[in-house]
N, C-alpha and C positions, 0 to 999 in steps of 0.2 A: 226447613224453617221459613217463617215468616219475613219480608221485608227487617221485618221489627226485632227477629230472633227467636219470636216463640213460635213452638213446634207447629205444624198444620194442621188445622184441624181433622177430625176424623169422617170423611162422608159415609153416612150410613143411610141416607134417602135414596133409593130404585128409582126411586120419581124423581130427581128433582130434575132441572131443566141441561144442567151439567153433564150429567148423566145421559140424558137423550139426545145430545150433543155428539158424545164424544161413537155412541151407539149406531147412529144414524152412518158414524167412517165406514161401516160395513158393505153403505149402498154405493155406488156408482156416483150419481149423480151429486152426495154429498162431498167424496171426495175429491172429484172434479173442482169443485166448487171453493175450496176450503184448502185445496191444494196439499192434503194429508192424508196420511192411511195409518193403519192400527197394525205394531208387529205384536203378537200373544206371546207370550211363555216364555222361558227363562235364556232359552238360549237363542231365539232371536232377537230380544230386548239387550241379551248381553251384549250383541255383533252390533247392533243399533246404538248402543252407548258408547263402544270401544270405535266406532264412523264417527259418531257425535263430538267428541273428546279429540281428537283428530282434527277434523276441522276446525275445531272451536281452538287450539292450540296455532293451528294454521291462520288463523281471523277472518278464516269461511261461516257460513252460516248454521246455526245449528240444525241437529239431524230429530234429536229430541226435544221437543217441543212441553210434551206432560207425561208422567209417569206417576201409573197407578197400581198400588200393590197392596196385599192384605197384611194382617201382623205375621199370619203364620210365613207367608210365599219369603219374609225378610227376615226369620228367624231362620228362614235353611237357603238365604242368599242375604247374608249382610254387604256384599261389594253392592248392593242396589241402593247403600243408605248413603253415596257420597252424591255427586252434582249430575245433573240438577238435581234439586229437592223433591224426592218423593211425595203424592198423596197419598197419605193411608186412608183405605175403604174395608167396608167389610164385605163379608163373601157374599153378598147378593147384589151389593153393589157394583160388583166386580163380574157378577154374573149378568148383570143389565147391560152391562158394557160389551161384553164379548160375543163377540162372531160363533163360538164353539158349546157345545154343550157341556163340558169338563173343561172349564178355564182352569190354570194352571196356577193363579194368585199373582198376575204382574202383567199388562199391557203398558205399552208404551203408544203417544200419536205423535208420528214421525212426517216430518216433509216430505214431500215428493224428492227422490236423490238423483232423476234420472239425469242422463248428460248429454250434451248435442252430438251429433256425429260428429261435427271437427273436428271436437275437442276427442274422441277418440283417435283419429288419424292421426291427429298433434304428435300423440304418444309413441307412433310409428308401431305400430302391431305385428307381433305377428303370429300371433293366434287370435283366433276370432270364429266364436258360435252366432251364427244365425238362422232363427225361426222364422219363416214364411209359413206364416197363418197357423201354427201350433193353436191351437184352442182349448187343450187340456189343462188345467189348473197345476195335477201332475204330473204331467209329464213337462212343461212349462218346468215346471222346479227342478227336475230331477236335471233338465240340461242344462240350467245354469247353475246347481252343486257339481255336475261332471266339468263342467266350463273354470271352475272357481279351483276344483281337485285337480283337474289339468295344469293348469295355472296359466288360461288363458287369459288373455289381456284386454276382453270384452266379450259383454253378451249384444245383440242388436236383435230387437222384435221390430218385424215388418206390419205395416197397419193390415186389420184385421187378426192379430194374431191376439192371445190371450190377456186380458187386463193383468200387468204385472202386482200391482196393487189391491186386487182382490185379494181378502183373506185367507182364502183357498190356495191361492200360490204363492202366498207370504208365507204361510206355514211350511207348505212345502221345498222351500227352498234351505228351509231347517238353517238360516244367518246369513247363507251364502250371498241372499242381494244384497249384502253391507259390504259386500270383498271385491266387487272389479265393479269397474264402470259400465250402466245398461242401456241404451238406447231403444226409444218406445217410437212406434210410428214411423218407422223408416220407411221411404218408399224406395221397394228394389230396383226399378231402373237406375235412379240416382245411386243406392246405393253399390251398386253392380260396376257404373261408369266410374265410380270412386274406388271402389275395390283393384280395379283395373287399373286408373291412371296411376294410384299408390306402387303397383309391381305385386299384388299380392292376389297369389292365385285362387283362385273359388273352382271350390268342389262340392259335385252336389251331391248327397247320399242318395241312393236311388239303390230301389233291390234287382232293376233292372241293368246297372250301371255297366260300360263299357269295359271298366276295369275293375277289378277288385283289390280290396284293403292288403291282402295277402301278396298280390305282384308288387306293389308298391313297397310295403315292407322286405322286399327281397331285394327289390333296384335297389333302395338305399343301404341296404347290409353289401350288395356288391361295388357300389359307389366309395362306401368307408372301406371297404379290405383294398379296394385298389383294383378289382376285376371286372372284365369285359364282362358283357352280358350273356349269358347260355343262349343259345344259337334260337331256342327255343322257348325266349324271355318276351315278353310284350316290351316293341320297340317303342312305345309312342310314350309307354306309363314309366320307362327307365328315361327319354327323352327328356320329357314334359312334366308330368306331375310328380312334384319331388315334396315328400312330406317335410323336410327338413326346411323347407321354402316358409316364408310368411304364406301364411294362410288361411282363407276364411272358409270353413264347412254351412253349408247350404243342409236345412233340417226341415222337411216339411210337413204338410197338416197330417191329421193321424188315421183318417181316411184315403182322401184322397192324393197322397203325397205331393209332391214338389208339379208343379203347373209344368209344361210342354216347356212353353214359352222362357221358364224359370230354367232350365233342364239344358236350352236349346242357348244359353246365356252361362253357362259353364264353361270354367276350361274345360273340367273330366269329369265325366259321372262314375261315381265309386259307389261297387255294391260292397258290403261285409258278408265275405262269403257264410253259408250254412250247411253246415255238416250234417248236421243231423234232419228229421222229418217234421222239424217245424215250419209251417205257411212262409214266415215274415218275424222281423224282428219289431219290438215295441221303437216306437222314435225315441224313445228317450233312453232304451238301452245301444241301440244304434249309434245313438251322437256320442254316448259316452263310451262304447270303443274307439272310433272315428277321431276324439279328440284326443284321447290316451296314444292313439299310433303316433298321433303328428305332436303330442308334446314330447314323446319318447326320442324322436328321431330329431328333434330340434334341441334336446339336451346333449344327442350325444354326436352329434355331427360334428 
């Protein structure tokens, strides 16, 4: 509705100025700029609403900004007809709009949500995904849905790493950046000295790694029964690197993984062992074992 009460009208211009407004969220430099991005389709606009609603109940700022949807996208989602007040468009206006070639009938342009790093320490963490220089749109996504399915308690992209706000990785995070607090531009020094003054260990994944995912999960299965270590158990990974500890996993680029330097700035480099006759694991199936060990063993510890 209207200020007034009467419905909204209906935008059916490709052209009009509003339109290439809201299209233009797609580039870089307009969202920079405008301090917005575009979440498409139904189930990231849902997660985007249900943050929205949240905050706004909280008297934080809103998440949703504008919401645009065709008659048909709100005949097979009426939860889209309450607040804010939808634009109805039609399907080429909707299509002028979108980043994708199969828009789904509902964009939303949402604020930037990301959050300083304090304010994640604030929260005292202790699960924590971090990407140093990930660049993949998808594989970007897939670690913060494995981060969110974990149920860790933040994502952190180090600068250089992938525009979280590109469409490409709005999609593919399929809602999940509406569910934990993300930090963009970290720089790892700082955040490594932080990581550390906190008490919380960083592990870096590495297919080279000193220890593997598997010794680890066995210290701590023998740490909870009450039993010494097999004589023949890695002393430093039953020591030292305890997954049931606050922790933050080190995840790097998809080429050339995690930097020396980065590596060398670890408590422990952890490989996920491989059985079988594959090269190397994708990063973004990797971080999501990796997170799954250490949410597993911080539930049942």
């Amino acid at each position: 509705m209207n200020t007034d009460g009467r419905p909204q009208a209906l935008m059916s211009n490709p052209r009009a100025d509003r339109v290439k407004e809201v299209a233009r969220l797609a580039g870089r430099p307009s969202r920079l700029r405008q301090g917005r991005f575009l979440a498409e389709g139904p189930q990231a606009v849902r997660e985007a609403l249900a943050l929205h609603m949240e905050r706004m109940a909280a008297g934080g700022p809103p998440v949703v900004e504008d919401l645009f949807l065709t008659a048909d996208c709100l005949k097979r989602h009426p939860e889209f007809a309450g607040e804010p007040d939808p634009r109805p468009v039609t399907d080429e206006v909707l299509a002028a709009m979108s980043s994708t070639v199969t828009p789904q009938g509902v964009i939303a342009v949402c604020s930037f949500i990301d959050v300083p790093l304090d304010q994640v320490f604030a929260g005292r963490p202790r699960l924590v995904a971090v990407m140093v220089e990930v660049r993949d749109p998808g594989n970007a996504g897939t670690i913060l849905r494995a981060a969110d399915s974990a149920g860790a308690d933040a994502v952190v992209l180090t600068s250089s790493s992938v525009d979280l706000y590109n469409p490409k990785t709005v999609r593919s995070t399929v809602g999940s950046l509406f569910h934990l607090p993300v930090v963009l531009g970290a720089e790892l020094d700082t955040l490594l000295a932080e990581l550390k003054r906190q008490g919380i260990a960083v592990l870096a994944a590495d297919g080279h790694g000193d220890v593997d995912l598997d010794t680890l999960q066995d210290a701590g299965a023998r740490r909870r029964l009450g039993a010494r270590s097999s004589p023949d158990a890695d002393d430093e990974a039953d020591a030292g690197a305890r997954l049931e500890a606050p922790t933050a996993w080190l995840f790097g680029n998809e080429a050339q993984g995690l930097p020396d330097a980065v590596l060398e700035g670890a408590d422990h480099r952890v490989a996920v062992p491989i059985y079988g006759r594959a090269e190397s694991l994708n990063v973004g199936t990797a971080a999501t074992v990796c997170l799954y060990a250490s949410a597993r063993a911080q539930r049942i510890s």
